[in-house]
C-alpha positions as CSV (number, residue, x, y, z in Angstrom):
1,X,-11.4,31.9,-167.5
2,X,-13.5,32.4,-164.9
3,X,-14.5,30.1,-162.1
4,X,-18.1,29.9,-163.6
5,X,-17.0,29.3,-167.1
6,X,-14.7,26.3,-165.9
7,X,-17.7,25.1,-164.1
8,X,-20.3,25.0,-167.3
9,X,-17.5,23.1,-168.7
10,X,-17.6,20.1,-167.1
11,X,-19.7,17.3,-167.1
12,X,-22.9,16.7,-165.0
13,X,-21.1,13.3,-163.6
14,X,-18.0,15.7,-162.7
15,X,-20.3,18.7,-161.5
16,X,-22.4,16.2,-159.1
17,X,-18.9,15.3,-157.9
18,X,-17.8,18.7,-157.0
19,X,-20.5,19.5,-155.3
20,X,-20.8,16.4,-153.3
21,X,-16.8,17.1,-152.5
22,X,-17.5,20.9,-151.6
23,X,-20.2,20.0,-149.6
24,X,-18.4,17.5,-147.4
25,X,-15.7,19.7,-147.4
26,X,-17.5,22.4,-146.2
27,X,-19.2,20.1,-143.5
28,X,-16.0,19.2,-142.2
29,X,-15.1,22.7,-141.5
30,X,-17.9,23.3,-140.1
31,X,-17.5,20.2,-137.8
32,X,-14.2,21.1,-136.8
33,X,-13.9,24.5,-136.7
34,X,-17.6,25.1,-134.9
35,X,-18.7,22.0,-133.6
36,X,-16.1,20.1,-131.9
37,X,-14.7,23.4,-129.7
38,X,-18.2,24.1,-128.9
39,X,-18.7,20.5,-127.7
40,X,-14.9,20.0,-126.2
41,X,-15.9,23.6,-124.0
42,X,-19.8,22.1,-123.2
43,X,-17.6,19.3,-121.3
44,X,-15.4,21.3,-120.0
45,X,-18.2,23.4,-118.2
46,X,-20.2,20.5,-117.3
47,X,-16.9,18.7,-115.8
48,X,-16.7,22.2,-113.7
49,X,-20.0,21.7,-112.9
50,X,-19.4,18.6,-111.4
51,X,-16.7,19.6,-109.4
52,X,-17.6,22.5,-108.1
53,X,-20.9,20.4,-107.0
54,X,-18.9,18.1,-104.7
55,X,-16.7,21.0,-103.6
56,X,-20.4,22.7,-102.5
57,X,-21.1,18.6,-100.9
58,X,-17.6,18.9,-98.9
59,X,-18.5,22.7,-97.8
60,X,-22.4,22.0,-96.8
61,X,-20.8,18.8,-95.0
62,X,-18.6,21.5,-93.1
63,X,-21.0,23.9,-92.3
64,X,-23.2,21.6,-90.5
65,X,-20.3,20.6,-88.2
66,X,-19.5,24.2,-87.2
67,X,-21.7,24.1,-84.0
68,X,-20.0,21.3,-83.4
69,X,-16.3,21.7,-84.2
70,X,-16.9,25.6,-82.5
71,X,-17.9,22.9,-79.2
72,X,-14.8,21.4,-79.1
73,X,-12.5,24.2,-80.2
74,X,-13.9,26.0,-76.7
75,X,-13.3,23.2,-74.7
76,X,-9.7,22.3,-76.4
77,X,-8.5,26.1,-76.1
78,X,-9.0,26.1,-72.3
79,X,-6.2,23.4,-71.9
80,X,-3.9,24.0,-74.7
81,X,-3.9,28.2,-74.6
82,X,-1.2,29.4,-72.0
83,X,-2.8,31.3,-69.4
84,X,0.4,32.0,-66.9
85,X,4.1,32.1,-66.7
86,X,6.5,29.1,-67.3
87,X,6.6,28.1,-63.7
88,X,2.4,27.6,-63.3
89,X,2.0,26.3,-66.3
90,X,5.1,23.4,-65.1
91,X,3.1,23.5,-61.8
92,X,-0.1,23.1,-63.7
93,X,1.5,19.6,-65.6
94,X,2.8,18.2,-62.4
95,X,-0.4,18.6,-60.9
96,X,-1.9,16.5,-63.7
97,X,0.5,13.7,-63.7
98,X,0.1,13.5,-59.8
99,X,-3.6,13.3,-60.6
100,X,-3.0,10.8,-63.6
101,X,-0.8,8.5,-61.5
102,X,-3.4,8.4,-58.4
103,X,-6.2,7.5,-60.7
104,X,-4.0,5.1,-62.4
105,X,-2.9,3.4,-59.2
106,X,1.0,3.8,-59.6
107,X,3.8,5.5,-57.2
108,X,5.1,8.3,-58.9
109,X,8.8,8.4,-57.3
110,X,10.2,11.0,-59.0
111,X,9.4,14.0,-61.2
112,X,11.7,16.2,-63.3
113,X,10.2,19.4,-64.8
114,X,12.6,19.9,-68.1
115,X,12.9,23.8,-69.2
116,X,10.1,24.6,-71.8
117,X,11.3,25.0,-75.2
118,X,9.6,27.6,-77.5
119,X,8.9,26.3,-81.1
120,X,8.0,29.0,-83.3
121,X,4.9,30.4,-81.8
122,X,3.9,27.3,-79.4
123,X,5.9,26.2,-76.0
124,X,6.3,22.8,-75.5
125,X,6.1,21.5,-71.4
126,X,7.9,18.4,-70.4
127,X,8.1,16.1,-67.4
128,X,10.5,13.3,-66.5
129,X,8.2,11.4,-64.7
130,X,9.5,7.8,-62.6
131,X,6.5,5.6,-61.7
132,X,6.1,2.2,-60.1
133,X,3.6,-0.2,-60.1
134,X,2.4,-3.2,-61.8
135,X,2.3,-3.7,-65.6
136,X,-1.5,-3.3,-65.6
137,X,-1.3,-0.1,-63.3
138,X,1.6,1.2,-65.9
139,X,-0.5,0.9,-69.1
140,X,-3.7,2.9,-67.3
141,X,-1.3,5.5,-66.5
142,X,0.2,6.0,-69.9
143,X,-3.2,5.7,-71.2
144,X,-4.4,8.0,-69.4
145,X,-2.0,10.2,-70.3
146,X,-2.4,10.4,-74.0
147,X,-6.2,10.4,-73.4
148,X,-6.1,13.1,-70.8
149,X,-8.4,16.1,-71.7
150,X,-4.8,18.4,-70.7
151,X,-3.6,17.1,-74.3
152,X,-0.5,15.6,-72.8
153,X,1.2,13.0,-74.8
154,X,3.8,10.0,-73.7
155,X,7.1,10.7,-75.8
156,X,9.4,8.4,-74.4
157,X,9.0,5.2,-71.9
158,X,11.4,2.9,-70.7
159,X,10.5,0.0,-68.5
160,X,12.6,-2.5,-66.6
161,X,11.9,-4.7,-63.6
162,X,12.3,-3.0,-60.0
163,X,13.8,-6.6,-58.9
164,X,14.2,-9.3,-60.3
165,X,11.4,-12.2,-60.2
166,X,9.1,-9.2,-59.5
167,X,5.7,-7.8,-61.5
168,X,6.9,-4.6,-60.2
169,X,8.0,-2.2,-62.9
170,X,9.5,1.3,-62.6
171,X,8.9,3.5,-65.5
172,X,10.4,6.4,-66.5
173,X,7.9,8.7,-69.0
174,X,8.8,11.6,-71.0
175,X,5.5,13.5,-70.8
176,X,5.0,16.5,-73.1
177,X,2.2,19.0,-73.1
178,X,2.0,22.0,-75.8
179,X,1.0,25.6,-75.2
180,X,0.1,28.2,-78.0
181,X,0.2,32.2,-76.4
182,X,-2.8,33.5,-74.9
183,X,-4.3,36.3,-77.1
């Protein structure tokens, strides 16, 4: 019995049905088999698309800055590359704390170059600096120093009175600098 002899058999109520139940059947693989992965990849592309648009937004954003950041890469290198041996670049450091503490309007009473420490590729500078001077006079200086154009940053302050019922204060700074190699 064949398949089209099993069909003439039935009724034209029960042949309607079958073909209304093949039909959706069919549609529904067609649905999920075709048209759901086709859909499910469409929004995967256009989420892509979306993406890769802001990553383009982020990059032009970039771009246009090169002038500038290629401005201020030449003007950082010159103070951060290391352009002679440990003892001028030390001397080089001292000279701008000296400079720092005259603008800043403190006594620098005592200076301590520390031995520069090599940290993978960069060198790291440091100064024990003493200064003395009034509270206003101390903030400039330490200011000063992290603002510096030489990249030289306060590490570690402590303060106390030089005497007592005095607005004197002596300050001692650790101030850093760091060097990458020349090259």
């Amino acid at each position: 019995m064949g398949i089209l002899s099993f069909f003439n058999k039935l009724s034209s109520r029960e042949k309607v049905g079958l073909i209304i139940g093949g039909g959706l059947m069919t549609i529904s693989f067609v649905y999920s088999g075709i048209v759901v992965p086709i859909n499910n990849k469409l929004e995967e592309i256009d989420n892509n698309i979306r993406i890769n648009e802001k990553a383009l937004e982020v990059n032009l954003r970039t771009l246009s800055q090169r002038d500038n950041v290629k401005k201020v890469y030449s003007k950082t290198i010159l103070h951060i590359r290391r352009s002679g041996s440990d003892e001028e670049e030390a001397s080089r450091l001292h000279g701008a704390i000296v400079d720092i503490a005259n603008s800043a309007s403190v006594d620098l009473v005592d200076t301590k170059p520390q031995p520069p420490n090599k940290k993978g590729i960069v060198y790291e500078y440091s100064y024990e600096a003493e200064i003395e001077g009034n509270m206003a006079s101390i903030i400039r200086f330490l200011y000063n120093i992290n603002t510096s154009e030489q990249l030289l940053r306060a590490q570690k302050i402590t303060l106390k009175l030089k005497r007592r019922n005095s607005d004197i204060v002596r300050a001692t700074v650790l101030i850093t600098k760091v060097l990458v190699p020349s090259g």
